[in-house]
ZAMARGU-4260 file (C-alpha; in steps of 0.2 Angstrom, whole numbers, plus 5000, padded with zeros to 4 digits):
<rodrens>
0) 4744/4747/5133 | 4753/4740/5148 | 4748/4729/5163 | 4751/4736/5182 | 4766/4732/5187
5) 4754/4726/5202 | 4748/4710/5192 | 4759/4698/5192 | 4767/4690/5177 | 4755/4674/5170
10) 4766/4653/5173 | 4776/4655/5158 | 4771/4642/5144 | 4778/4622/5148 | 4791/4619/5135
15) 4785/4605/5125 | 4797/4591/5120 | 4792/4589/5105 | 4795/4607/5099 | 4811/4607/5104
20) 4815/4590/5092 | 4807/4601/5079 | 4819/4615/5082 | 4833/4601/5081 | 4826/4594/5064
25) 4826/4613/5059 | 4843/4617/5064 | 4848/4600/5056 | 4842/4606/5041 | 4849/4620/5038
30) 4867/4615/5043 | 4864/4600/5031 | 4861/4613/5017 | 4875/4624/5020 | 4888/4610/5022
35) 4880/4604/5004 | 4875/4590/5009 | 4868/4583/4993 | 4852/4576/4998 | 4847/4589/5006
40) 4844/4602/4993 | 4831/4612/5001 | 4837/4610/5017 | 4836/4631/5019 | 4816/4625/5024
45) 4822/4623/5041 | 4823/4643/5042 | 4802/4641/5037 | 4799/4628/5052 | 4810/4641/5062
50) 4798/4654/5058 | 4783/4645/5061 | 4790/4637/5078 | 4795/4656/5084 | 4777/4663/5081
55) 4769/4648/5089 | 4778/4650/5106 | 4781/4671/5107 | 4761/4670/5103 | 4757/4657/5115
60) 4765/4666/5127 | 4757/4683/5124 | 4739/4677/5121 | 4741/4668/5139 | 4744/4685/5146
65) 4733/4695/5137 | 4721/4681/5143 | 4726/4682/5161 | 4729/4701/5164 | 4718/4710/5150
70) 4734/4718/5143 | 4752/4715/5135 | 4768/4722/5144 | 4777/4729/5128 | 4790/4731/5138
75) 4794/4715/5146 | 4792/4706/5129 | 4805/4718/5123 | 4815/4714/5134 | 4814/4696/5137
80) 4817/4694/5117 | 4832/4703/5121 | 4838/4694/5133 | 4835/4677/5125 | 4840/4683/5109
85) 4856/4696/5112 | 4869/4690/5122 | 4874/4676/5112 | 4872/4685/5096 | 4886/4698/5103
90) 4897/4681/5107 | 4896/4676/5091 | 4898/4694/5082 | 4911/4699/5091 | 4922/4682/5088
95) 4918/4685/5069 | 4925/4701/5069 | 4940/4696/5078 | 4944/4684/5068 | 4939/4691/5051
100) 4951/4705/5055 | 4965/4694/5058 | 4962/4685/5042 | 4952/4695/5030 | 4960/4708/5017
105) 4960/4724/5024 | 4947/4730/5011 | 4933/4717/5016 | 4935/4722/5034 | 4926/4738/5034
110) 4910/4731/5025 | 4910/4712/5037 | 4909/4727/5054 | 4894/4734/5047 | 4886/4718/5043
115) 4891/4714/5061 | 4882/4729/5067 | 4867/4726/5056 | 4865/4710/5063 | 4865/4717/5078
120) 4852/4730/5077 | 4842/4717/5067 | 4843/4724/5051 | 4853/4712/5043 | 4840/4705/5031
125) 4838/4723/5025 | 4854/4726/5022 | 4856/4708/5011 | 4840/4716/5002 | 4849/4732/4995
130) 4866/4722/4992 | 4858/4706/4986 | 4843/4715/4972 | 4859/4725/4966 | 4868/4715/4952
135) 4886/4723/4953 | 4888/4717/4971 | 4893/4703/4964 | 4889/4685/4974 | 4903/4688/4989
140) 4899/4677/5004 | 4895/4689/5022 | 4901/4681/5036 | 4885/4686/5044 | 4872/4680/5031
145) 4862/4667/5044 | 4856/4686/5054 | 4843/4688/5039 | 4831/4678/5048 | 4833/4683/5065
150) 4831/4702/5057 | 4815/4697/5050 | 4809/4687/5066 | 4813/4703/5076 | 4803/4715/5062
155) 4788/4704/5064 | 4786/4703/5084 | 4789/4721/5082 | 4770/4722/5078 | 4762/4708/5084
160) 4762/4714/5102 | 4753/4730/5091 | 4740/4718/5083 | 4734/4709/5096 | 4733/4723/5107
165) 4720/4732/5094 | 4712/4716/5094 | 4706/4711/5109 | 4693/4695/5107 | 4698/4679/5102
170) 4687/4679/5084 | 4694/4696/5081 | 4711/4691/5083 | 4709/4676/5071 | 4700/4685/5057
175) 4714/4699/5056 | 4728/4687/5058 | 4720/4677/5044 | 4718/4691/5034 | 4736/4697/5037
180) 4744/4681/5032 | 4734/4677/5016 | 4740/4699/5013 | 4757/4694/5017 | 4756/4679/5005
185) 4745/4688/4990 | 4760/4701/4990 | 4775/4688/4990 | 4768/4684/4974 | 4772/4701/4965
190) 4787/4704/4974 | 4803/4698/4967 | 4811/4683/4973 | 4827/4688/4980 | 4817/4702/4989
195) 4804/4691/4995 | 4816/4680/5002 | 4821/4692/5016 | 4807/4705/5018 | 4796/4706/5033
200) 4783/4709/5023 | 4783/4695/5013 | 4787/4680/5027 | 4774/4689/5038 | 4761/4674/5033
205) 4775/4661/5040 | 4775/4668/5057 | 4759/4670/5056 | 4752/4654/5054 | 4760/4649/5070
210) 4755/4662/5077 | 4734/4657/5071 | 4738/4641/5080 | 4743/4650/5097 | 4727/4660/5096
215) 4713/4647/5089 | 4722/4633/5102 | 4720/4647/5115 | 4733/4637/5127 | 4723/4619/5126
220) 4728/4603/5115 | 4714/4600/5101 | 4706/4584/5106 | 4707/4572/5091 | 4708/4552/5091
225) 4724/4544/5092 | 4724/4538/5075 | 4722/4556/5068 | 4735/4563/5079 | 4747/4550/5073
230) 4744/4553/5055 | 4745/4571/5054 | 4761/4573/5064 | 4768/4560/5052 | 4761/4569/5039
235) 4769/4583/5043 | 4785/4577/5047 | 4784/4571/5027 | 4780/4588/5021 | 4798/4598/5028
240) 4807/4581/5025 | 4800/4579/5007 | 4801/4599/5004 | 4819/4598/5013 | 4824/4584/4999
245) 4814/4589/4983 | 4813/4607/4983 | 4832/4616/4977 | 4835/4634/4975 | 4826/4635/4958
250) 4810/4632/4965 | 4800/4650/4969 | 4803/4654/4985 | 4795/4657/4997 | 4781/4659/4987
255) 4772/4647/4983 | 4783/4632/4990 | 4786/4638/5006 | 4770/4632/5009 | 4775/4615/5012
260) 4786/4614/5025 | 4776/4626/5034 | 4759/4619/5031 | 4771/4602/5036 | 4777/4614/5052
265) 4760/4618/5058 | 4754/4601/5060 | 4768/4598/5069 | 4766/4611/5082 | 4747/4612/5083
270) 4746/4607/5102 | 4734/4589/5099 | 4726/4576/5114 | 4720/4562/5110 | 4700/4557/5115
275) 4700/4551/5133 | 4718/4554/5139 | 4729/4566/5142 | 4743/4561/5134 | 4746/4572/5118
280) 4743/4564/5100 | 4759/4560/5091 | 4769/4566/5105 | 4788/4564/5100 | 4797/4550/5112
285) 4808/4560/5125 | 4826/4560/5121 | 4837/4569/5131 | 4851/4570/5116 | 4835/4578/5102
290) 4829/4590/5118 | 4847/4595/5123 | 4851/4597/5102 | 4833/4608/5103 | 4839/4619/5117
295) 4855/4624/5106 | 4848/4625/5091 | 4848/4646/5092 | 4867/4645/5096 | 4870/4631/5081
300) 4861/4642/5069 | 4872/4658/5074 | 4888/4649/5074 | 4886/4637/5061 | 4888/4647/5047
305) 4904/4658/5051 | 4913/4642/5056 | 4906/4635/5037 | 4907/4649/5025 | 4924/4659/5033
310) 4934/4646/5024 | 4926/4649/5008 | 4928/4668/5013 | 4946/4665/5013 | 4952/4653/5003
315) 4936/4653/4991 | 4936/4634/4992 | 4922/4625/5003 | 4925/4615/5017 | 4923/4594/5014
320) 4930/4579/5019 | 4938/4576/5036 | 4938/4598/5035 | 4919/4597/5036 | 4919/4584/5048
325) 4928/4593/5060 | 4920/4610/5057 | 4902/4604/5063 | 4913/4595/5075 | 4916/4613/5082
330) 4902/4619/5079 | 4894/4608/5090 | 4907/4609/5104 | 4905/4630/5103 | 4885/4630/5103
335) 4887/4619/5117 | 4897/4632/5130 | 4885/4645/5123 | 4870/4639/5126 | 4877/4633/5145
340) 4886/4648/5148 | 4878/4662/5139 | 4857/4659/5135 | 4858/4648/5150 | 4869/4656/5165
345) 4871/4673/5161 | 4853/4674/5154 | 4848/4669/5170 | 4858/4683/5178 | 4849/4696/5168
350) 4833/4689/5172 | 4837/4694/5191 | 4844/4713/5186 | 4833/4728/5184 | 4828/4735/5168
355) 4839/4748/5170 | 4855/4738/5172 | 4848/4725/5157 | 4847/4739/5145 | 4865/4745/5150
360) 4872/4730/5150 | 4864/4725/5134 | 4870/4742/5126 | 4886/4740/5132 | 4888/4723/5125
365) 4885/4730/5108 | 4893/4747/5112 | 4910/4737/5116 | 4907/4726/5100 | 4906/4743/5088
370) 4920/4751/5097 | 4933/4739/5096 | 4929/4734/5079 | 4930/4753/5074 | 4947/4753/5081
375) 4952/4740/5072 | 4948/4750/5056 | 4961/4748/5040 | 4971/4761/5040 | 4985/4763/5025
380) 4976/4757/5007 | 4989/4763/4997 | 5008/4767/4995 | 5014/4784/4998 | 5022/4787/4983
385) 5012/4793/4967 | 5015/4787/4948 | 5012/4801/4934 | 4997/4798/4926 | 4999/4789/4907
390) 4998/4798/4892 | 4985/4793/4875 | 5003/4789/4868 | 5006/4778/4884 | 4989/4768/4883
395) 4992/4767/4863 | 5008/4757/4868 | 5000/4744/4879 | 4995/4741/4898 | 5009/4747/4911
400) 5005/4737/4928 | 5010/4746/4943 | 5022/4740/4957 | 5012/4748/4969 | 4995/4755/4972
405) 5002/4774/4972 | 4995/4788/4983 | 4988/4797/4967 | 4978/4779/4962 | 4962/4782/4954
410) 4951/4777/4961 | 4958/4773/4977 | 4953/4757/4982 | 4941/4759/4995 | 4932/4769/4981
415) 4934/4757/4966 | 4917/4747/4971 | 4905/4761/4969 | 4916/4770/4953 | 4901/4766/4940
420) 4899/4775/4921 | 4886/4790/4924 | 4874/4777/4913 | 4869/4770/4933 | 4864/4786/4939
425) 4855/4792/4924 | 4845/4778/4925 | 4849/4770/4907 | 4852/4751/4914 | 4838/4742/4916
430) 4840/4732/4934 | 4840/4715/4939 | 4822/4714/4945 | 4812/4727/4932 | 4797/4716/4922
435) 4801/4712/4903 | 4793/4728/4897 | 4805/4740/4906 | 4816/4745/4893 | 4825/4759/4899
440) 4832/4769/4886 | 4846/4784/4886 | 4853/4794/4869 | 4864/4805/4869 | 4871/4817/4858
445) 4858/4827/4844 | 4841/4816/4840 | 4849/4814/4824 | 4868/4813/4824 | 4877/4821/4810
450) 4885/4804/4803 | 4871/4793/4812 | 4866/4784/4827 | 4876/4771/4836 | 4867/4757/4850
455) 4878/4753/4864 | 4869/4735/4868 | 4869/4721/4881 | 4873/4715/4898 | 4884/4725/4914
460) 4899/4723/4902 | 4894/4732/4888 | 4889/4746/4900 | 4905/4748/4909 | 4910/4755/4889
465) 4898/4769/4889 | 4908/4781/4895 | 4924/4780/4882 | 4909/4777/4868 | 4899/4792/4874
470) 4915/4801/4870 | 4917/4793/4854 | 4901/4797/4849 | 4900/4815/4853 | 4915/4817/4843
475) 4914/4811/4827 | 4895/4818/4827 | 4886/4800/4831 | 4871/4800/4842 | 4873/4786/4856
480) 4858/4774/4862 | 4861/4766/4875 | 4851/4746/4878 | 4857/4737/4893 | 4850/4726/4906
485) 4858/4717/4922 | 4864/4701/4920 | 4854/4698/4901 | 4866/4691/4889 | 4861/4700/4872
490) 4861/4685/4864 | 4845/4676/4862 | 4848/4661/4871 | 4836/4658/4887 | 4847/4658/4908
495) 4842/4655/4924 | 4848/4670/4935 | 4857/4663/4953 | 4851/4678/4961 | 4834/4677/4955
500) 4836/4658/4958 | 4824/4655/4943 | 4824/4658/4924 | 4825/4677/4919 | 4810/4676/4909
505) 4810/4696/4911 | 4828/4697/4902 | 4820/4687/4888 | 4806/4698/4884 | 4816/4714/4886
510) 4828/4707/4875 | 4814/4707/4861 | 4809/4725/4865 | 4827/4730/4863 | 4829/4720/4848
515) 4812/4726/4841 | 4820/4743/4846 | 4835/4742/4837 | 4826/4738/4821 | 4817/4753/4823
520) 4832/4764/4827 | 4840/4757/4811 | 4857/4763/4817 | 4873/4762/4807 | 4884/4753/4821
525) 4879/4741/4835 | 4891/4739/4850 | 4890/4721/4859 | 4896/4718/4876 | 4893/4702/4887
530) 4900/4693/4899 | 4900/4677/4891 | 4908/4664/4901 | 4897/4669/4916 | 4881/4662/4909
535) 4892/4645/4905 | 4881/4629/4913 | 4868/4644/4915 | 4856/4639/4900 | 4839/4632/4899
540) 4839/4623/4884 | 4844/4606/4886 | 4858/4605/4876 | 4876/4611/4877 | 4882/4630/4882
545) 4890/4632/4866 | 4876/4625/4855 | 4864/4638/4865 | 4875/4650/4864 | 4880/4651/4845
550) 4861/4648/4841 | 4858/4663/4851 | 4870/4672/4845 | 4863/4671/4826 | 4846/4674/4832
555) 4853/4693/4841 | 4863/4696/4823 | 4851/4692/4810 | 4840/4707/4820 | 4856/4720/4816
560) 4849/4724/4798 | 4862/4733/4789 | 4871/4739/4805 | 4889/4737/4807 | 4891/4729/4822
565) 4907/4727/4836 | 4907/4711/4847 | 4917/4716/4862 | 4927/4700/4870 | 4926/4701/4888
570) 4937/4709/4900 | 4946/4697/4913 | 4936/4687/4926 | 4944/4685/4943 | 4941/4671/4954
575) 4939/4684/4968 | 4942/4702/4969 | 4961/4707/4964 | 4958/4726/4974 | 4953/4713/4993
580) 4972/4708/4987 | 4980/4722/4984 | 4973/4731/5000 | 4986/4717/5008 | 5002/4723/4997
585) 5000/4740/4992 | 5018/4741/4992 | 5019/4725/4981 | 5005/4726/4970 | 5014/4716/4956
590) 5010/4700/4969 | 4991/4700/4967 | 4993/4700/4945 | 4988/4684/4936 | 4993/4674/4924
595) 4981/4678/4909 | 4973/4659/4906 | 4969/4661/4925 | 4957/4674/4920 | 4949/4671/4904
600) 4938/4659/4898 | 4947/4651/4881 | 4933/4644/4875 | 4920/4659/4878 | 4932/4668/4869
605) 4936/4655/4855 | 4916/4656/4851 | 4916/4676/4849 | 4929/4676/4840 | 4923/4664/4826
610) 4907/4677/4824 | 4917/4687/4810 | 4916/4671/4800 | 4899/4668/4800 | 4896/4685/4799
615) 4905/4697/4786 | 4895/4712/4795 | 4903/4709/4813 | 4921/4713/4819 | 4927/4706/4838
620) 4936/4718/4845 | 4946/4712/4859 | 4951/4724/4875 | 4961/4713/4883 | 4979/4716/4876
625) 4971/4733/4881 | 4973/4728/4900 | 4984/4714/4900 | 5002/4710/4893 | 5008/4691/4898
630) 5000/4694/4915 | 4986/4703/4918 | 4991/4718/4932 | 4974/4725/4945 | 4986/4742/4945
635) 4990/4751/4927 | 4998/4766/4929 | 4990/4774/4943 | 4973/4767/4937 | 4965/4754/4949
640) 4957/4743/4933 | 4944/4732/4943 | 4929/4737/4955 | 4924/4720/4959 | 4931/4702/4951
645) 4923/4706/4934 | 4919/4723/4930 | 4930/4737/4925 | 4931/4755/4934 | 4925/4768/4924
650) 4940/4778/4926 | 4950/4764/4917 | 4937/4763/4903 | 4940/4780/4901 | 4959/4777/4901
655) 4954/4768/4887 | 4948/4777/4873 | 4960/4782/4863 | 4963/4759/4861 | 4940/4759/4858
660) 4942/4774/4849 | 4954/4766/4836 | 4947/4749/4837 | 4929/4755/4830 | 4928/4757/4810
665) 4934/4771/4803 | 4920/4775/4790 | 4910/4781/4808
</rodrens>
């Protein structure tokens, strides 16, 4: 429902002082956080006050019209969240994407313009959702990550016009909005973490609360005496500063301790009068540095992170020192001429157009973005010459590395990411966020192989072998079953998960199934793969890496019976994708090898290989004088080897079976 266009519009809300020094703490916050400031470990809390703040004030605003006029103007909320929110995102968008496209590798660019467009269409956080639950993405750094929250914010006030529009009296309102943020809260308990931290659904109670205040305060301060007031605002400055310090990426989140700093926000903003004065409770002095720092808050939080994290982007080293100094230092002098210029002039000047020029001029702006970043497209990913591809007697002889990245490369490079053994598709790898008891299982071959089973067992480096060992197996008879989890270490030591940003308690018990499993299977060869040196520093147990590790590691072979088992070393681990390198010199693809220590982890692989010493049933086998001769070449042949910093493509792995083939024991 709509208003006339004969009513007018209700005074717009007064803009509390004290709000805006919230938003400033917030924004202050989060800056702190992302500059790794290192008491301020929780600092991403300033993104919850945010949250609560925004549904405070967009529902004040709408619960005073709906109070004056009967109605809500969908329209003109759309477009004044538009208008407030747009113009400076397109400023700060489109400066990313000029500069990431002078500085990035050509591959990354195509990936950062689409992030720039989600962001844009305020999808972002969906986006991070898909990439972020999927394992094999790795942990890259987007140069648009801060547009999560603002894709959220834009998903919730999406509906709340709807809500409070089915719900027209004031006690309605409140009962269903209470209801709505204890749902929201009830299913961020059974949603996964990284999920949860940028779904809609799940941060729909953190809007919400401020939201609840707007509605129960209808427009009036709640009357309360001084002494009250005082202590709950400093009560609730206590609760996001304490949270901000005390809580860390490990904590769950944002269920349950987002609850803090919101609860913490929310006496903060509930509007409060003292008894027998009209002076508000607690109300924060005036200051016209915090109120100035309050008005840009929007524009520090948008630029703040591309001038923190492109650094890091490009030189994977963050910012500090006199480097960090003078980045905030810039970030402040930008989000300054924004907020004048862009959310304060030219807002103003699209408050005064029509509706039909704002649209326009809003899709141009976005239209302009897109198009000019289209242009700007890589073209040429690879050389236009072509190298024959090797023999079994060539790959038998040792890795050749290519000069180039030749026009017959396979895969090309802007395929290499998503070249995965068929293992993914067919639905054989257990994911990242599946409970303990999903063990996904896959055999192939005859129920009963001719001359046995073999288990192929372990993390995303043991899978990225299925392909060569399906092969294997299917000729010399053997049946293949195929145990593998994202990011579980088969051996039996406990990890917290970064992604997950807790303990992987759901590897720990799938690991038992598989193990339990395996016992059952009674197979006469087990193939181990991990990547080892990525779970380094990522153990529970309060002891070292090594000690966890080699404890764990008996545990996992004691449970192999009789089985023969092969320990696979792992594959090289690059600091940063090699193919983002070799997009830069496809015509020099020698210039983006590395030295072999740069990209294995000597002790990780000191402590496999001391396996077949404590256990006369094990062999190491050892791929890497498979891949690498005194360098290690991200070109063989015309065989792009890597589809991300860690993992190899499946169509080296394939390459590569005649070298498994050979390495397995003969009596298979």
């Amino acid at each position: 429902m709509t208003r006339s266009p004969a009513v007018p519009d209700p005074a717009p809300a007064p803009i509390r002082t004290d709000i805006q020094v919230l938003r400033a703490l917030a924004a202050a916050l989060v800056v702190g956080y992302h500059a790794h400031a290192v008491f301020l470990r929780g600092g991403f809390v300033g993104v919850d006050v945010f949250f609560v703040i925004s549904g405070y004030v967009v529902a004040v605003t709408l619960v005073r019209e709906r109070a004056a006029t009967g109605g809500i103007d969908v329209l003109a909320f759309a477009r004044r969240r538009v208008e407030r929110l747009l113009p400076a995102a397109v400023v700060v968008v489109a400066a990313t994407l000029l500069v990431a496209r002078a500085r990035l590798p050509l591959l990354d660019f195509p990936a950062t313009l689409w992030d720039g467009v989600a962001s844009l269409l305020g999808v972002e956080n969906l986006v991070l959702t898909g990439r972020g639950t999927d394992y094999l993405a790795g942990e890259q750094i987007g140069l648009f990550e801060q547009f999560w929250s603002l894709g959220v914010e834009t998903q919730f006030f999406v509906a709340l016009p709807v809500v409070l529009l089915a719900v027209r009296t004031r006690a309605g309102s409140i009962v269903v909005l209470s209801l709505l943020v204890v749902a929201s809260f009830v299913v961020g308990t059974v949603t996964a973490p990284d999920v949860a931290y940028l779904s809609p659904t799940t941060r729909a109670w953190e809007f919400g609360v401020g939201v609840l205040i707007a509605v129960i305060a209808a427009g009036r301060a709640v009357p309360v005496p001084r002494p009250v007031g005082a202590g709950l605002r400093v009560v609730g400055l206590g609760a996001v500063l304490g949270a901000a310090v005390l809580v860390d990426e490990s904590a769950p989140f944002p269920v349950p301790w987002a609850v803090v700093p919101v609860l913490g926000a929310a006496l903060l903003v509930v509007p409060l009068r003292p008894l027998r004065t009209t002076r508000r409770a607690g109300s924060v002095p005036r200051s016209g540095v915090l109120r100035l720092l309050g008005d840009m808050s929007y524009s520090v939080y948008l630029w703040h992170w591309p001038v923190l994290a492109f650094p890091e982007v490009a030189r994977s080293v963050p910012l500090a020192g006199l480097e960090l100094a003078a980045a905030l230092t810039a970030v402040l002098v930008v989000s300054w001429a924004t907020f004048v210029v862009v959310e304060t002039r030219f807002r103003r000047w699209l408050t005064r157009r029509s509706p039909g020029l704002v649209a326009g001029v809003c899709v141009g702006m976005v239209g302009v973005v897109v198009a000019s970043a289209t242009v700007a497209l890589p073209g040429r990913l690879a050389d236009p010459r072509q190298i024959p591809a090797p023999t079994a007697r060539d790959v038998l002889a040792g890795p050749h590395g290519s000069a180039v990245v030749p026009a017959n490369a396979r895969p090309g490079l802007a395929q290499a990411s998503a070249d995965l053994p068929s293992v993914y598709a067919d639905g054989c790898v257990t994911p990242l966020t599946a409970g303990a008891d999903d063990v996904r299982t896959c055999s192939f071959g005859s129920r009963r192989g001719s001359a046995g089973t073999v288990v192929l067992f372990g993390d995303s480096h043991a899978a990225q072998w299925a392909s060569p060992l399906r092969r294997i197996a299917h000729d010399r008879g053997l049946r293949l079953v195929v145990l593998v989890r994202a990011a579980c270490p088969p051996m039996d030591f406990a990890v917290v998960n970064a992604q997950l940003r807790r303990r992987y308690a759901a590897c720990e018990g799938w690991r038992r199934r598989a193990l339990d499993r395996i016992e059952q299977i009674r197979p006469q060869q087990v193939v181990i793969g991990e990547a080892t040196s990525r779970y380094v520093g990522q153990q529970v147990a309060h002891t070292s890496f090594a000690a966890a590790w080699s404890a764990g590691a008996r545990r996992t072979l004691d449970r192999m019976g009789t089985a023969r088992v092969s320990v696979l070393q792992d594959t090289p681990s690059w600091s940063a994708p090699p193919n983002a390198c070799l997009s830069d010199h496809v015509d020099a693809a020698e210039r983006c090898a590395s030295p072999r220590d740069a990209v294995l982890d000597a002790a990780s692989r000191r402590r496999v290989s001391r396996l077949r010493d404590d256990h006369p049933h094990v062999d190491v086998v050892d791929p890497v004088p498979w891949v690498c001769g005194t360098s290690c070449s991200p070109v063989l042949w015309n065989v792009v080897v890597y589809r991300d910093a860690s993992h190899l493509t499946d169509a080296v792995a394939r390459l590569l079976r005649p070298q498994l083939d050979a390495a397995l024991p003969v009596e298979l």
